[in-house]
N, C-alpha and C positions, 0 to 999 in steps of 0.2 A: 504494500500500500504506500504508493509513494503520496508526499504533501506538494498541493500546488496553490500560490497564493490567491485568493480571493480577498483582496483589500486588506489592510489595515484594521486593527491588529490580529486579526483572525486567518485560519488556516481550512480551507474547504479543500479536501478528496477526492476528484473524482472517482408485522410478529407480526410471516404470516400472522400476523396476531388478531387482534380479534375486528369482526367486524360494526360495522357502525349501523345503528338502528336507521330505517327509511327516511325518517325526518329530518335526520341530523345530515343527509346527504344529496338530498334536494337543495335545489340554488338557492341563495338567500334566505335559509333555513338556517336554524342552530339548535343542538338537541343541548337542554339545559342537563347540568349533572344529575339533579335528580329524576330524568326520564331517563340516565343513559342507568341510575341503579338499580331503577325498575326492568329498565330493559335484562340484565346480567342476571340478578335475581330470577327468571321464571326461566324456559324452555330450555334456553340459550345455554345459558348457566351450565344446565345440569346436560346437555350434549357435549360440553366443552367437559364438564367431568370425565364424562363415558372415552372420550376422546386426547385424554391426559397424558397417555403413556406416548400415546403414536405421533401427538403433535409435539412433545418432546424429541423424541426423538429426531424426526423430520428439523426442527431446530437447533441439532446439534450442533455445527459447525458454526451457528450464531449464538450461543451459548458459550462455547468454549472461547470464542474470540472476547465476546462480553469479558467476561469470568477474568480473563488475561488483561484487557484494557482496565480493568478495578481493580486487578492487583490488592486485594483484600489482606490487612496481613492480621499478626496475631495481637489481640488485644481492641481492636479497633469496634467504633458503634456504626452499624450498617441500617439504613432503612432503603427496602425494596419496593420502588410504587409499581403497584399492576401485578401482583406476584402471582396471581391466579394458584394454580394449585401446589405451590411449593418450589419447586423445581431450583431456580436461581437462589434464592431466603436461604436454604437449607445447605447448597453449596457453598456460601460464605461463611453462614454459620459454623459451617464446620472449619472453614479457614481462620477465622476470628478466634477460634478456641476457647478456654474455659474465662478467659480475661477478657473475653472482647461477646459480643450481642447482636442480633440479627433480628431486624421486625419487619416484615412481609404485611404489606397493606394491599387491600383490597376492596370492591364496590358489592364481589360476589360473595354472596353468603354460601353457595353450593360447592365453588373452586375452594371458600377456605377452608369447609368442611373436609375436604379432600387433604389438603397443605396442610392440617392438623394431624389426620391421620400418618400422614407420610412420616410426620416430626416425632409422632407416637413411637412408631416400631422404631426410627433412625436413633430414640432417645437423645433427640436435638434437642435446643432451650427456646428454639427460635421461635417468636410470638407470632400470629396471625392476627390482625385484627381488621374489622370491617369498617372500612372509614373511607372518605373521602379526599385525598391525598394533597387537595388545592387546599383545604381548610384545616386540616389534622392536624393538631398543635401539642400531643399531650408529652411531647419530648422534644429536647434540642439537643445541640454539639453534637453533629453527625459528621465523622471522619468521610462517609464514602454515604453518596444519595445514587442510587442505579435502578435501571428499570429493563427488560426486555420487552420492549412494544407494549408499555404501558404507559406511555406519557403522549400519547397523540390524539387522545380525547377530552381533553380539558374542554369545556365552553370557552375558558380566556385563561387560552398558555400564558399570556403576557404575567397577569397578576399571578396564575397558579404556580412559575418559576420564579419568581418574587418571593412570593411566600414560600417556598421550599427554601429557594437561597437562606432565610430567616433563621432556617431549622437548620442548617452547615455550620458545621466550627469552623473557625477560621483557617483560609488555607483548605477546607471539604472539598473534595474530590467529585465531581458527577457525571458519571459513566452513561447511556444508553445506548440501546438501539432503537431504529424507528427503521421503516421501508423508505427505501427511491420510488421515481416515477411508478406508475403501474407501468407502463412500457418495459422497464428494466426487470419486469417480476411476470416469465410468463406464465408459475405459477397460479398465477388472481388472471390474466386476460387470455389465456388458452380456452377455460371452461366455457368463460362467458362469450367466446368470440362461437365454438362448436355450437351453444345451444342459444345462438342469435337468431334463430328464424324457429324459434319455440315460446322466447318471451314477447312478450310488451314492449313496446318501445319505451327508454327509461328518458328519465327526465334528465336536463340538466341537472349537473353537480356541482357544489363550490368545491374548489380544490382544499381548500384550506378548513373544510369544515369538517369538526369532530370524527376522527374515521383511520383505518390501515395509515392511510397515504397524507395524512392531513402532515408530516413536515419533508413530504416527496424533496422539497425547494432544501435544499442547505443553504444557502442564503437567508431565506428569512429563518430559519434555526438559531443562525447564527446574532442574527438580527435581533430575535427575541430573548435571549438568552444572554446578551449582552445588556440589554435594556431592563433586564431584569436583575444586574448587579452582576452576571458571571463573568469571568474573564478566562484568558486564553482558552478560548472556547477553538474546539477543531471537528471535523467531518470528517473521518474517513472511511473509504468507499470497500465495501467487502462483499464482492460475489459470492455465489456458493451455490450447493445443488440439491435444491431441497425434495427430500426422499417421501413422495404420495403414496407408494404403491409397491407391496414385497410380498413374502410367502408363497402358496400354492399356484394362485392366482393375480400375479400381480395387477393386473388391470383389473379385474372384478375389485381390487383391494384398494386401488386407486380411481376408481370412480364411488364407492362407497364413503372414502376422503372427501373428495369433492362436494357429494351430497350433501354432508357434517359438518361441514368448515368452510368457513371462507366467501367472498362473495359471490361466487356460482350457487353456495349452498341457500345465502338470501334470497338469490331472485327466482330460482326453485321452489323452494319453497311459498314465498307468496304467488308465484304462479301454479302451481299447486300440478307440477307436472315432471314429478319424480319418475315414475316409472318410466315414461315418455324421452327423459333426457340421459338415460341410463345408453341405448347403443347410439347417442352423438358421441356423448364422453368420453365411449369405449375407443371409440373411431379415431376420435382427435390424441388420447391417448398412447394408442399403440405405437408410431413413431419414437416414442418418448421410452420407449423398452428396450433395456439394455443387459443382459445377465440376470435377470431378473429379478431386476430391479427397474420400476418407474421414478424417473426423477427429471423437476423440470427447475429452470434458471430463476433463480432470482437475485436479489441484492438491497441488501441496507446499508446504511449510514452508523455509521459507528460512531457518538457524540462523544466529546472530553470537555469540562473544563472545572474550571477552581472559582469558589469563594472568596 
């Protein structure tokens, strides 16, 4: 990953994460926090449970890289926003060791039932709590603030990294990742391009609004995030190949993915034409098969900077 300058004083690079409710993705729309907690709380929520292990997985290689850029070490206070079902919380915590503390926040009350469990058997210390990550105040002096594609659904990043900066000791470390364009992820625009002459025509979308893609731009990342009190803020760009589809059947395995996650799985869903988009999927899929294994392009932004 080499660094290429984009202005003064900042350094720009050239989760699958979760998807963003209908309204918050309409033009001129903005889905406020407390629809996006209702949102996580019901269906959604608890598919993303069912679906913990394999989207783990499939996020490997943005994980590991995360994990590396936070450099966690021993003794240090860690808070993870967006932690959903444990995954990240539990790997620092256990970097942090018996001197250091790990608190995994969340909107999902179903993901954190899950990230409890996990911290059960691991005999982690690491906390779960369900809270709101722009507003959460019940602790400060955080060595290291990170997230994996959990920070790209604010109503208003501006003040919601403000107010994180707040909760940073000084000199705090804050690591994410967020998605590039959909372009760069053909992941999210393979599904939806196969099963284009099955949906609806969609509406206009604000790029920047609550969603996967809402910090696509590193520029305005950068932008924000600066404005918000952080400094030597950087972007760097990390491809990778993210794994839909393995086992007996890989393609059976990887349009079953697609169904469950992701924004193919939104507009299926309310279009209410699952069986229907099952041999587009299959179809636009099989190219995409390799050793059997389906895996297709995508790439994040891998954010740094300091308090």
């Amino acid at each position: 990953m080499q660094p290429v300058r984009h202005g003064p004083p900042a350094y720009v690079m050239i989760d699958l994460g979760r998807e963003a409710p209908q309204s918050a993705q309409r033009k001129d729309q903005s889905m406020s926090n407390a629809e996006q907690i209702e949102y996580w709380n019901g269906k959604v929520g608890e598919t993303w449970v069912l679906m913990q292990e394999r989207m783990d997985a499939a996020l490997t290689p943005v994980t590991g890289a995360l994990l590396a850029a936070a450099n966690p070490q021993p003794g240090e206070f860690v808070l993870d926003i967006g932690c959903g079902a444990g995954e990240t919380t539990l790997a620092v915590d256990a970097a942090v060791g018996e001197n250091g503390h790990a608190i995994g926040l969340d909107i999902s009350e179903p993901l954190l039932a899950r990230a409890r469990e996990r911290a059960e058997a691991l005999l982690s210390e690491a906390d779960f709590i369900a809270a709101d990550a722009s507003t959460w105040a019940e602790d400060e002096g955080f060595d290291l603030i990170m997230s994996r594609f959990g920070v790209m659904f604010f109503a208003d990043p501006a003040a919601a990294f403000a107010h994180l900066h707040g909760l940073a000791a000084p000199g705090g470390r804050l690591v994410f990742a967020c998605w590039q364009p959909a372009a760069r992820n053909l992941w999210a625009t393979l599904p939806l391009t196969a099963l284009a002459g099955l949906l609806p025509a969609q509406p206009p979308t604000d790029p920047h609004a609550p969603g996967p893609f809402a910090f696509a731009d590193a520029a305005r990342v950068v932008t924000i995030l600066e404005g918000a009190g952080w400094h030597d803020v950087t972007c760097h760009s990390l491809p990778f190949a993210m794994r839909v589809g393995d086992g007996d059947d890989p393609i059976a395995s990887a349009v079953q993915f697609n169904l469950r996650i992701g924004p193919a799985a939104k507009a299926v869903r309310e279009a209410g034409i699952g069986d229907a988009a099952k041999p587009a999927l299959a179809a636009a899929l099989q190219p995409h098969l390799e050793n059997g294994v389906v895996a297709l392009p995508g790439a994040v932004w891998l954010v740094t900077a300091r308090a």
